[in-house]
N, C-alpha and C positions, 0 to 999 in steps of 0.2 A: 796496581803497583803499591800502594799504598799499605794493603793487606800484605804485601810482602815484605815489605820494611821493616814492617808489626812483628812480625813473624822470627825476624832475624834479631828482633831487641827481645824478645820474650817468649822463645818455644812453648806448644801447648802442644796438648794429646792431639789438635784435632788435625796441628801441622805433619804430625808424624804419623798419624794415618792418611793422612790425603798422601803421604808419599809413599807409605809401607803397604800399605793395602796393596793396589795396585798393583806394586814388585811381589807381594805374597800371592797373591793371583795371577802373576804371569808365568811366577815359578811354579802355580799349583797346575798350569796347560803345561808345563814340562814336565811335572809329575806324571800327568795323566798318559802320557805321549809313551813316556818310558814302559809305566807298568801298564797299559794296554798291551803295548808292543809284545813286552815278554809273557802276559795273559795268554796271548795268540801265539805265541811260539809256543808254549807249555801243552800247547793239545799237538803238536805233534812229539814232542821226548824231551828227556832230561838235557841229552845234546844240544838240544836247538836252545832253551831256554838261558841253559849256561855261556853260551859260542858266542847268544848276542851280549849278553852284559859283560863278559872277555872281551870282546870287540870293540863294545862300545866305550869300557870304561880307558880303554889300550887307544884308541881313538883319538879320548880326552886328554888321556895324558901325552900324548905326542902333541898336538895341540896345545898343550895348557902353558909353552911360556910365552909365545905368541897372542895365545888369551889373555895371561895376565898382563903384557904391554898395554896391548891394546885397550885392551879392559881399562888401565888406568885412567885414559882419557875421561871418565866419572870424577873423580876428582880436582883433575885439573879443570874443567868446563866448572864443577862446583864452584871450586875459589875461585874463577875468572867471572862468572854471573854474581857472587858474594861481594866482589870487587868492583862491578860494574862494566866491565869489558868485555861488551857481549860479542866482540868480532875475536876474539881471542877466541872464543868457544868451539866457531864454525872452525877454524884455523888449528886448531889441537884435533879437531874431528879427522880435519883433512890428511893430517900428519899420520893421524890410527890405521884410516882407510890404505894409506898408501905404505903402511907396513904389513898391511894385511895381503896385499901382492905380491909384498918380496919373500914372506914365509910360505907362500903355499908350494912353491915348486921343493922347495925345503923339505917341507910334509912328505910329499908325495915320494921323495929318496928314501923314506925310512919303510916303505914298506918289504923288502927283504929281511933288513933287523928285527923286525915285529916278527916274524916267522920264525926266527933265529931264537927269541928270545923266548916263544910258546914251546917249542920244540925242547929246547936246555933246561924247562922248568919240569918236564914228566911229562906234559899232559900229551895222553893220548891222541893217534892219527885222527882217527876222527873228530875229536875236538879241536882239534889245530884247524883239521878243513874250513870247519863253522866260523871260528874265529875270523881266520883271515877271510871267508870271504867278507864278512859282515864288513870287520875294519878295511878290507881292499877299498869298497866299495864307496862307505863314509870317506877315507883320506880323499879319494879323489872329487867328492864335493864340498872339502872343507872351506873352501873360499866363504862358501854362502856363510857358514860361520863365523867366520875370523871379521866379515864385512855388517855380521848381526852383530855382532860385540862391542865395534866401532860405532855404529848406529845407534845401541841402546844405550851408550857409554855416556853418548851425548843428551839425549832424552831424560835418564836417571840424572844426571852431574847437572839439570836444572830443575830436576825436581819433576819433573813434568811424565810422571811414571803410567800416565792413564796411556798414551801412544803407547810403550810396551809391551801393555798390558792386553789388547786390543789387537795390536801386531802379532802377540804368542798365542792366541785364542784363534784369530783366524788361520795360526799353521799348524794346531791341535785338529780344526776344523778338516783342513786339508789332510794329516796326518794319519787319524785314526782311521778314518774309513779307507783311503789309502794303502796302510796298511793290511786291514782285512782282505781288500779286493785284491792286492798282490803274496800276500801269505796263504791262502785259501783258494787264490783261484775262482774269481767271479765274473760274472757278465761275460762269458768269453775268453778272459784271458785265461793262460795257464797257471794255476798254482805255482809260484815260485820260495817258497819256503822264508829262510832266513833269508837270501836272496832280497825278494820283495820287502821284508820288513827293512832291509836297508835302505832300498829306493824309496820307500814311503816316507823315511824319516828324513831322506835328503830334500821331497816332496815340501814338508812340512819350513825344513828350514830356508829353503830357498822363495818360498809366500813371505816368510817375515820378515827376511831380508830387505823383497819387495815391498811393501809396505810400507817399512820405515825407511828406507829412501824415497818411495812416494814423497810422506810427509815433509821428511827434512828438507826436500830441495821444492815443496810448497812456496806459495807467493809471501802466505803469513812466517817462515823463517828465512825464506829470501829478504823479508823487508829489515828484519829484528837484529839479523845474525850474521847477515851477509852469507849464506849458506851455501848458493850458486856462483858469491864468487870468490870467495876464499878457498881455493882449489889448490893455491901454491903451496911451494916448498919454503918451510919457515922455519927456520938455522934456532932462535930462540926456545920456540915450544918443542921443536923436535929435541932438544937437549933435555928440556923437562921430562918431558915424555919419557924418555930411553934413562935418565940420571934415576926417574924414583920409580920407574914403573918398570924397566930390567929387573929391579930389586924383588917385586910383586908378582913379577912374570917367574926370575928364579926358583922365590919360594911357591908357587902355583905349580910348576912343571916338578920341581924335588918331592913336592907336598903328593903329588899325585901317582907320581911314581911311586914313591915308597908305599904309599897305598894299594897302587896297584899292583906292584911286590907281591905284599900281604895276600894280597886275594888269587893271583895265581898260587902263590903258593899252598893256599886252600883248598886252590883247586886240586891239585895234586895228589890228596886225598884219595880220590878218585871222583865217580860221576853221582854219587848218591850226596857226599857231603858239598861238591859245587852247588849241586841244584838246592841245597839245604841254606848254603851260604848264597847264593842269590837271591833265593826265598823270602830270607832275613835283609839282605840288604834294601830288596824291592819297596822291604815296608819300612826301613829306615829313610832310605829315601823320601818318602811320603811326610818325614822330619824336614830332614836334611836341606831339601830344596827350598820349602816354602822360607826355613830360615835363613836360607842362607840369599833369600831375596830380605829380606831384611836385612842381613848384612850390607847388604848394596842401600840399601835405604840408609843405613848408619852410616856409612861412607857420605853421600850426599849431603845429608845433613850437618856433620860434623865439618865438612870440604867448606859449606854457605859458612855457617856460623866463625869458623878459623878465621873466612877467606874476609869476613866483614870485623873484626879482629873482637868477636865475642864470644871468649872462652869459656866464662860460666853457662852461657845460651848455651856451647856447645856441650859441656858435661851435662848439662839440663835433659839434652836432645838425644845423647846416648841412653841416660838414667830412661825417662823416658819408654824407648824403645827395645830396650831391656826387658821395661812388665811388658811392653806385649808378646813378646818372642817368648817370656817366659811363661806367662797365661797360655800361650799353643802348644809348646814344647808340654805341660802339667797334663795337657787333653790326650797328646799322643801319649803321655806316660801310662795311663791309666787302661789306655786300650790297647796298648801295649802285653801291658799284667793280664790283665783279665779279658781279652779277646784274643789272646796270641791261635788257640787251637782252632776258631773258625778262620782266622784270617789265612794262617797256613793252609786251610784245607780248600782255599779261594784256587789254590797252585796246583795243590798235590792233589787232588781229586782227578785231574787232569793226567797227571804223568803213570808212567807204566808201571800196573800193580795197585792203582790209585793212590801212588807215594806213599807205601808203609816204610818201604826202605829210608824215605827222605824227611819224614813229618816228624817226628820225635825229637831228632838233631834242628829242625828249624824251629820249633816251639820253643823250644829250652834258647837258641840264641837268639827270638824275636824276645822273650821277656827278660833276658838278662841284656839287652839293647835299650830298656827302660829307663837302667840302670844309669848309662852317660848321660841320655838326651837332653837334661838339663846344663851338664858339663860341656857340650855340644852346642849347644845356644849360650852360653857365655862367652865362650872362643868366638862365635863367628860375630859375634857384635861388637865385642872389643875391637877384635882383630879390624872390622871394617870400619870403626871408629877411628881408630892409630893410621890406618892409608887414610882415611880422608885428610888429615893433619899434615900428613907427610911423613908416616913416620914408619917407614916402608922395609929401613934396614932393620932396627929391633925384630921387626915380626916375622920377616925374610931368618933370621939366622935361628932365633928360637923354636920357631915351625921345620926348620930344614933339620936342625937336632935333636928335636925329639920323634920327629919323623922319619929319622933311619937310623934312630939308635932304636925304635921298635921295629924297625925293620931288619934289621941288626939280631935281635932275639928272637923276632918271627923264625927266620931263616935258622939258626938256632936251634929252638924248640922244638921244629916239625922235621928237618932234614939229621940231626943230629940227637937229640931227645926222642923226638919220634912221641912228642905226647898228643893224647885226645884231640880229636877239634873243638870239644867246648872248652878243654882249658885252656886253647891258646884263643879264642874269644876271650875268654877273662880277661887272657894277658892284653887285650886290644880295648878293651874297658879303660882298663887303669893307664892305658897310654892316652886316650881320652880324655879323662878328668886330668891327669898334669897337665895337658896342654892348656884347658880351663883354667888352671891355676894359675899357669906361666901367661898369658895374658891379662889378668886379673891386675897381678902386681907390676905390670910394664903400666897397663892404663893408669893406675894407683900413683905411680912414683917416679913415670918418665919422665920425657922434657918435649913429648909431642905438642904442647901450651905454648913452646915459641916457636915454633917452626912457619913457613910460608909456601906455596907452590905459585904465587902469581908473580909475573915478568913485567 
């Protein structure tokens, strides 16, 4: 207890790795999840490869304003543990959980518009198939989701990121082999394609799920948190919850979409420049994730230090976690540049023809993807800094406009222009670094300093 007190008067490196590790290791078992996943679709075609990341990414964003509700509960658990009101914690959790019931039937109605929406964009029958099953398949286990979000929401928002970390590893554990055995066709069963890599991944998320409600509703957070009995409906936090984390939920769901815009519209290309832009995104990803758990790490962090009304602590605790996100983000840059043509050929060795059609077009976009990654870890650490504070509408509105005003010229460029697919990559570059920018001078010059989220 005492070490934590310490902690909250005086950030150190060693508080921000005991929380950021962890969360960059839980994100590195979702790394691995994903690009396993589409490793093993890529030895059957360009289709299967591209259908799951269409799927999945279409998944997420249907999903994603429900995420970012929920999600918020990190924050608010932050500044109520910062604050000292550890029954507030369990009581925000419980509020997550039981929004996570009321969106799932939600989900599950959108799957005729996802069809609607693959179909209106070009992509071909066959790729529509792949899609929808994949995304069929996910909507309908989305619960395990929505109820992991809530869980980890609470875990991260005390700092306490080793259970996540441990929880995501043992449904990698479950996931990958999984996988294999249902895309391939082992021990008996039938090869089930894109099919099986779906089931595998729901495999995966519904062990974590489990897991971390094992622990939370443990004797050790039953005694601390009141965890087993803070079950009710709570008129106060449920305000919080929905007042700043709709905002986070908005900009997650806009944010995502317009992204995923982009990327159908990619696809549209046809099937050589998908699988080239999945390629590329796979090993972005391999950024993106691990950072964007440190985002969550900045979030927590900045939520304790607010919520204990220590504002320098908390610019301390951003700065901080800053150089580390930006020491990883330096390592991916470099192998980035100068390992782009082996990594490619990790994929395209696999696809029909051994990807000559496809390797050239992903080289050239995995090294000019070098280019943001630094831009890219500035955005997601701010960004997760300003929601721990509370400061949820700035980021909400600046993230939703520059994220469909290049969606906005995506659409543009490709349907209209009709130019190359690496230069509307460029053009997805320079949307990047703005948004780096544009968080940059909000953290700089807001008014996140006086803001509060505890009741």
């Amino acid at each position: 207890m005492s070490e934590d007190i310490e902690a909250l008067k005086n950030p150190r490196l060693k508080d921000i790795t005991n929380i950021a590790i962890p969360m960059v290791l839980s994100q590195a078992s979702e790394t691995i999840n994903l690009f396993v996943d589409r490793l093993f679709l890529s030895r059957l075609g360009k289709l299967f490869i591209s259908g799951a990341m269409s799927g999945g990414i279409t998944t997420f964003n249907v999903m994603s304003l429900f995420i970012g509700i929920i999600g918020y509960v990190n924050a608010i658990v932050a500044q109520n543990d910062g604050a000292g009101k550890k029954r507030n914690c369990a009581r925000a959790t419980a509020q997550s959980i039981r929004l996570a019931f009321i969106g799932w039937p939600l989900l599950i109605l959108m799957i005729p518009l996802v069809k609607l929406f693959f179909v209106s964009l070009g992509h071909i029958p066959e790729m529509v198939e792949m899609e929808m099953t994949y995304f069929r398949i996910l909507i309908f286990g989305s619960i395990f989701g929505l109820i992991r979000y809530a869980l980890a929401g609470f875990f991260i928002g005390l700092g306490r990121t080793r259970v996540v970390m441990l929880a995501n590893f043992a449904g990698m554990v479950v996931n990958v082999p999984a996988n294999w055995i249902l895309i391939f066709g082992k021990f008996g069963i039938p090869a089930m394609g894109i099919t099986g890599a779906a089931i595998g991944t729901l495999l995966g998320s519904l062990t974590i799920m489990l897991i971390l409600l094992g622990v939370y509703l443990s004797p050790t957070y039953r005694r601390e948190f009141g965890t087993a009995e803070e079950l009710g409906f709570d008129k106060p936090l449920s305000k919080v919850l929905l007042k700043f984390g709709t905002p986070a939920g908005v900009e997650n769901f806009l944010n995502v979409a317009a992204f995923n815009f982009f990327v159908q519209l990619m696809y549209s290309y046809g099937p050589d420049t998908a699988a080239a832009v999945t390629i590329a995104f796979n090993y972005d990803m391999v950024a993106f994730i691990p950072m964007l758990g440190l985002g969550f790490a900045a979030t927590t962090l900045t939520g304790r230090y607010v919520g204990a009304r220590n504002i320098p602590g908390a610019e301390h605790a951003t700065r901080l976690t800053m150089a580390v996100t930006w020491s990883f983000a330096s390592i991916l840059v470099c192998l980035f540049v100068f390992g782009a043509r082996p990594l490619v050929n990790v994929f395209a060795s696999g696809l029909e023809n051994g990807g000559i059609d496809v390797a050239p077009t992903a080289i050239t976009m995995l090294r000019l993807a070098a280019i943001y990654t630094l831009a890219d870890a500035t955005q997601l650490i701010l960004a997760g800094s300003l929601r721990g504070a509370g400061d949820t509408q700035f980021v909400m509105r600046i993230s939703i406009i520059l994220h469909w005003t290049f969606a906005g010229v995506a659409w543009y460029a490709i349907k209209v222009l009709q130019i190359p697919p690496v230069s509307m990559w460029t053009i997805f570059i320079i949307f990047v670094i703005t948004l780096g920018v544009g968080m940059f001078l909000r953290y700089r010059f807001g008014k996140w300093r006086e803001m509060s989220l505890v009741v």
